[in-house]
C-alpha positions in Angstrom: -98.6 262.6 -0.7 -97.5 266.4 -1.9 -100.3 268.8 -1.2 -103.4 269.1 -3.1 -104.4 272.3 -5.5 -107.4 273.6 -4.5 -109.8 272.0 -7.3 -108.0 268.6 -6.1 -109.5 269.1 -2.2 -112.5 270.4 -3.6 -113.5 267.1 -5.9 -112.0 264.8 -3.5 -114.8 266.3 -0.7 -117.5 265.9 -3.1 -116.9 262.3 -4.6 -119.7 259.3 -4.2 -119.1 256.9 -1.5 -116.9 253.9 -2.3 -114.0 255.9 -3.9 -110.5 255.2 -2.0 -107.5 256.8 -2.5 -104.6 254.2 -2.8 -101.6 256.1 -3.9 -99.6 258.5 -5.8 -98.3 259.0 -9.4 -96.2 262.2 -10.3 -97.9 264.2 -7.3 -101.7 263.3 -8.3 -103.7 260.9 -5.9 -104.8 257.8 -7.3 -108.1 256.8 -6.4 -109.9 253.1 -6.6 -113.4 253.6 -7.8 -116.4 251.6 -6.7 -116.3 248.9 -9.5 -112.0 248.5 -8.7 -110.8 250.8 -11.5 -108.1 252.7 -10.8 -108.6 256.7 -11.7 -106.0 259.7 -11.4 -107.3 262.9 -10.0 -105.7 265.6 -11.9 -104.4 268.9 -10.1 -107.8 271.0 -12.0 -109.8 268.1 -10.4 -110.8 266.1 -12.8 -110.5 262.1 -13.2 -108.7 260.7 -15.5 -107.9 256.7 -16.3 -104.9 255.9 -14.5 -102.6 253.8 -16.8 -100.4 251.6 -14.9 -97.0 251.7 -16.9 -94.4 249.8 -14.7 -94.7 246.2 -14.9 -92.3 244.1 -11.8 -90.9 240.9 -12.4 -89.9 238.8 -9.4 -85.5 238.4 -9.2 -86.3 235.0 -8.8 -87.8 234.3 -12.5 -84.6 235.7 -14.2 -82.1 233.3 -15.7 -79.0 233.7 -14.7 -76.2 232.9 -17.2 
């Protein structure tokens, strides 16, 4: 993971137990909350809904012609 801005550390200091960070998208830390939602902490330290855009399918499901 890149470094965190200031308000990133900050927030990520003072979150409730049960918040885990899991991964990365575009340089922001994705966190899993409590309940299993993913959330995005933004570089001013805010969360925001992470929306999980990429979608894999397995090689083995595609048809070859």
């Amino acid at each position: 993971m890149g470094e965190l801005t200031a308000s990133q550390s900050v927030r990520l200091a003072t979150l409730p137990e049960g918040y885990t960070v899991v991964g990365e998208k575009e340089g922001a830390p994705l966190l899993e909350r409590p309940d299993g939602r993913l959330v995005r902490l933004q570089p001013n330290g805010r969360l925001a809904t992470a929306k999980l855009v990429a979608r894999v399918q397995s090689y083995l499901s595609v048809e070859r012609c």
